[in-house]
DRENDO-1510 file (C-alpha; in Angstrom, 1 decimal, always signed):
<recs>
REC; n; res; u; v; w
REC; 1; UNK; +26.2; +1.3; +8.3 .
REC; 2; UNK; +25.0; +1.8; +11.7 .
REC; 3; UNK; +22.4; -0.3; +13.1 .
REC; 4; UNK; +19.9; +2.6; +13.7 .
REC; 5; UNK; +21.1; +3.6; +9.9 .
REC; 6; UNK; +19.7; +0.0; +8.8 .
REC; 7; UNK; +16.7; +0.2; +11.2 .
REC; 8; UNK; +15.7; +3.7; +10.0 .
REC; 9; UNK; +16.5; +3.1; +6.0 .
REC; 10; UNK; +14.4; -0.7; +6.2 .
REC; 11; UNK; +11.3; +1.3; +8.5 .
REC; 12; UNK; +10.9; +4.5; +6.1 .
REC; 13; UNK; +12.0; +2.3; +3.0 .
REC; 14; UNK; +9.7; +2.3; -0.4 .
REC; 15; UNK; +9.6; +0.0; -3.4 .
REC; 16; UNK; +8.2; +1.7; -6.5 .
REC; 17; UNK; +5.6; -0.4; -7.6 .
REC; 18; UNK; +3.8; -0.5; -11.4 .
REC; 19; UNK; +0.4; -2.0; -11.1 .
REC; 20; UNK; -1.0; -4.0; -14.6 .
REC; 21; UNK; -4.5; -4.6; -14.5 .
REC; 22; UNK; -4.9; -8.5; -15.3 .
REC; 23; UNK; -5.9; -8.1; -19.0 .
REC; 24; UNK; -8.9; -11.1; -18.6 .
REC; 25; UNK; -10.5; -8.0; -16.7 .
REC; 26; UNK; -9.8; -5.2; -18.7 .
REC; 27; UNK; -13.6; -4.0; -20.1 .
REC; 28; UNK; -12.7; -0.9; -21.9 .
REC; 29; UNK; -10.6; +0.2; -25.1 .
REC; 30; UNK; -8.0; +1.1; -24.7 .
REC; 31; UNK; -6.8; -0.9; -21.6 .
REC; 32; UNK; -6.1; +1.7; -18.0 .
REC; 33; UNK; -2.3; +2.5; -18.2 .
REC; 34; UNK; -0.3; +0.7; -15.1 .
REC; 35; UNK; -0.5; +2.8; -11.9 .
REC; 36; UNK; +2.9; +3.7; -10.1 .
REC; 37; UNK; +2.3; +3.5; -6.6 .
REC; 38; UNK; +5.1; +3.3; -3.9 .
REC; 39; UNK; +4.5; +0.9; -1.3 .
REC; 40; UNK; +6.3; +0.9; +2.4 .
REC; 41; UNK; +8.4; -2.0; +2.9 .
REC; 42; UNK; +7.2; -2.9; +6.2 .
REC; 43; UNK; +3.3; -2.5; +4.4 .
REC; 44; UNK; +1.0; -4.9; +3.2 .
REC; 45; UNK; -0.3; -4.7; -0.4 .
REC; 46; UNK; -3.8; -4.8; +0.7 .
REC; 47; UNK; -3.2; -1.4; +2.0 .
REC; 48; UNK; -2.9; +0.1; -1.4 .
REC; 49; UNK; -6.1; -1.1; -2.7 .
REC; 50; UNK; -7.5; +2.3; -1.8 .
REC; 51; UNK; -5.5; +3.6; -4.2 .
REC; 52; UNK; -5.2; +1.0; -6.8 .
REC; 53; UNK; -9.3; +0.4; -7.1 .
REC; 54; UNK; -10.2; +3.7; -8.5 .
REC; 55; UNK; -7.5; +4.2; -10.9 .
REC; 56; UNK; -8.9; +0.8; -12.8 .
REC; 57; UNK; -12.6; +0.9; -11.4 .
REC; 58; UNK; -13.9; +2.0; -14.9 .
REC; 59; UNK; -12.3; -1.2; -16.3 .
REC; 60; UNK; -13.5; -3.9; -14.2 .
REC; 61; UNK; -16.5; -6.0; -15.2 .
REC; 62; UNK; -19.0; -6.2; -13.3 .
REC; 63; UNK; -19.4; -8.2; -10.1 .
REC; 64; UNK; -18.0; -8.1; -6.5 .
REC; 65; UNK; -14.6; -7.0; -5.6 .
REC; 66; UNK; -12.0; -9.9; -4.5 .
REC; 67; UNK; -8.5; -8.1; -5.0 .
REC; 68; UNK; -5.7; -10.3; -5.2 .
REC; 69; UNK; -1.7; -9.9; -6.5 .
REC; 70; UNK; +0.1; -11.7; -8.6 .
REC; 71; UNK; +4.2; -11.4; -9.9 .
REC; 72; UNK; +4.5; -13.6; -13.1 .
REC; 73; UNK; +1.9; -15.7; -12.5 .
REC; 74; UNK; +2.4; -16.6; -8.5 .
REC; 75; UNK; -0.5; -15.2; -6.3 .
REC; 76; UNK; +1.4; -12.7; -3.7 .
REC; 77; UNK; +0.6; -13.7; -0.2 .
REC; 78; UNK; -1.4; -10.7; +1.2 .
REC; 79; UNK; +0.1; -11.3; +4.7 .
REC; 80; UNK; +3.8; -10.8; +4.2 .
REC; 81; UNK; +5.6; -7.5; +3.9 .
REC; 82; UNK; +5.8; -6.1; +0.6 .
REC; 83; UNK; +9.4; -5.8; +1.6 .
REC; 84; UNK; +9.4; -9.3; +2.4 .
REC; 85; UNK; +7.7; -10.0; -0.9 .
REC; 86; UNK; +10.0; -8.4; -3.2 .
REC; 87; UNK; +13.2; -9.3; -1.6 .
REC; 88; UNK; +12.1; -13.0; -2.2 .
REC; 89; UNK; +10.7; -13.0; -5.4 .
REC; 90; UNK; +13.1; -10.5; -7.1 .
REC; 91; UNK; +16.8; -12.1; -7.1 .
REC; 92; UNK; +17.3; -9.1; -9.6 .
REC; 93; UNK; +16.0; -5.6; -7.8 .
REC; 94; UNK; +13.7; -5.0; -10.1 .
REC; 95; UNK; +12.7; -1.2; -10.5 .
REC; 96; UNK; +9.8; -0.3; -10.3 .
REC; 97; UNK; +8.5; -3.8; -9.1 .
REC; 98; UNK; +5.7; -5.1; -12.2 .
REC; 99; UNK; +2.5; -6.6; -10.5 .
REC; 100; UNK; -0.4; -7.7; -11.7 .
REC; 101; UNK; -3.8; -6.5; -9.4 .
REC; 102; UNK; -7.1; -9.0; -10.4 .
REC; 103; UNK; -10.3; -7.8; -9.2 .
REC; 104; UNK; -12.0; -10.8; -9.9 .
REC; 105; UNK; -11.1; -15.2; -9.4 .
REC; 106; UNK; -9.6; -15.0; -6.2 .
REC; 107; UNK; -7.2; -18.6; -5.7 .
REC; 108; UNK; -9.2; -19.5; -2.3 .
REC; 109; UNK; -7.5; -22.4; -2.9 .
REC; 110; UNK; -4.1; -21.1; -2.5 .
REC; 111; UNK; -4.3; -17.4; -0.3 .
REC; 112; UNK; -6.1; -17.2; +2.7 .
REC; 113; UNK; -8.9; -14.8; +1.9 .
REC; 114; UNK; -8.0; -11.2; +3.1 .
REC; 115; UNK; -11.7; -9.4; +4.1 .
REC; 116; UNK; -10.0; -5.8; +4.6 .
REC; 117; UNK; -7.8; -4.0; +6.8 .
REC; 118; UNK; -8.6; -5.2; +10.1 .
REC; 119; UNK; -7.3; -9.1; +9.4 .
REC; 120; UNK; -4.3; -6.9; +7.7 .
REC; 121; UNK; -3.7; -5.5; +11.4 .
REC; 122; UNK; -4.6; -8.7; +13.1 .
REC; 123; UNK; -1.7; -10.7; +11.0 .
REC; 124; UNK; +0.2; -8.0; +11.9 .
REC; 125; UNK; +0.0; -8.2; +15.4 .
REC; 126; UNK; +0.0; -11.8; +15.3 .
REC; 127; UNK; +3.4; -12.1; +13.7 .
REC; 128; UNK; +4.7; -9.1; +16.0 .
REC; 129; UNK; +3.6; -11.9; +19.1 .
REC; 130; UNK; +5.5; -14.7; +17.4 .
REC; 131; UNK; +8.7; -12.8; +16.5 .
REC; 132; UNK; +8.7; -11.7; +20.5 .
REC; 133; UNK; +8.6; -15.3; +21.3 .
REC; 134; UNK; +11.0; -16.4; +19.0 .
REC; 135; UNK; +13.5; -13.7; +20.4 .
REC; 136; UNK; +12.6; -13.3; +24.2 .
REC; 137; UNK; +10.8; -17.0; +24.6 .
REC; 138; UNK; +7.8; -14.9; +25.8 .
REC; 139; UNK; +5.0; -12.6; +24.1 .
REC; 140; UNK; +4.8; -10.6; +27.7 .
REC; 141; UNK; +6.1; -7.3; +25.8 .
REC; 142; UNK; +3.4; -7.4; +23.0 .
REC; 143; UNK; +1.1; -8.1; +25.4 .
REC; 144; UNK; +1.7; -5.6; +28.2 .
REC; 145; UNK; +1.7; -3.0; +25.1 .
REC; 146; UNK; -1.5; -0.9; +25.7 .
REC; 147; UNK; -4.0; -0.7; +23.4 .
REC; 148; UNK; -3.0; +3.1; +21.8 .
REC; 149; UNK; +0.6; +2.0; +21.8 .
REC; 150; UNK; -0.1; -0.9; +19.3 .
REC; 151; UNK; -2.7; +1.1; +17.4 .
REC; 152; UNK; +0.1; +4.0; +17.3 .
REC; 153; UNK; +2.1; +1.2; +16.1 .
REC; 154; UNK; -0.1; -0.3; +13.3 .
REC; 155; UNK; -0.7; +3.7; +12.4 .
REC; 156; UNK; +3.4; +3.8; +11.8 .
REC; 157; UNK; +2.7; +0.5; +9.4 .
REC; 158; UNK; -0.1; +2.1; +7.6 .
REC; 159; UNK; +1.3; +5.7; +7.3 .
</recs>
């Protein structure tokens, strides 16, 4: 495969991904069915709370929203690529990819709270500064990028 081939396949790449209420939140009979969603590879599951929230808003108890991710138990780290995430956790591909979402008990403890998209685009650009530096020695290209080349950037992450 050609390196473009890779680039291209990894950049417009999906995971199918079936969403499980956590059943200590489930308020209705019978439980929501799971949600298939696909998320990008290169996106971050926060992003898909739009469309995750209403399927299993008539389910939730009542209180405030703090959505968190789990895969068998371990709370998914809201800053690293899905991708990223399921290539880690899944030594078997595992189709589609079985999360749990949990509206409620978020592990401050653990995850770094996540207040919405904008600290989404912020890790983003952060990590796009320290990869630079690990490769060039130097974060002059990010930063010389103006600012509607990296939002036309974060709008390819988001697409």
């Amino acid at each position: 495969m050609e390196n473009w081939e890779a680039r291209s396949n990894v950049w417009g790449g999906s995971i199918p991904i079936e969403v499980h209420l956590h059943p200590s939140q489930v308020t209705t009979l019978p439980p929501p069915p799971p949600l298939m969603v696909l998320g990008l590879r290169n996106g971050y599951l926060p992003l898909l709370v739009p469309l995750i929230k209403p399927h299993f808003q008539n389910s939730l108890p009542p209180g405030t929203d703090t959505v968190w991710f789990d895969y068998k138990g371990l709370p998914l780290k809201w800053y690293i690529p899905t991708g990223v995430l399921y290539d880690l956790l899944c030594a078997e591909p595992e189709r589609p990819w079985n999360i749990t979402v949990h509206f409620r008990g978020y592990p401050s403890d653990i995850l770094s709270p996540c207040e919405g998209e904008d600290n989404v685009k912020w890790n983003f650009i952060n990590s796009l500064k320290e990869a630079s530096y690990i490769m060039n020695g130097s974060i002059k290209n990010v930063m010389n990028m103006s600012q509607p080349d990296q939002m036309e950037l974060w709008r390819c992450v988001v697409k």
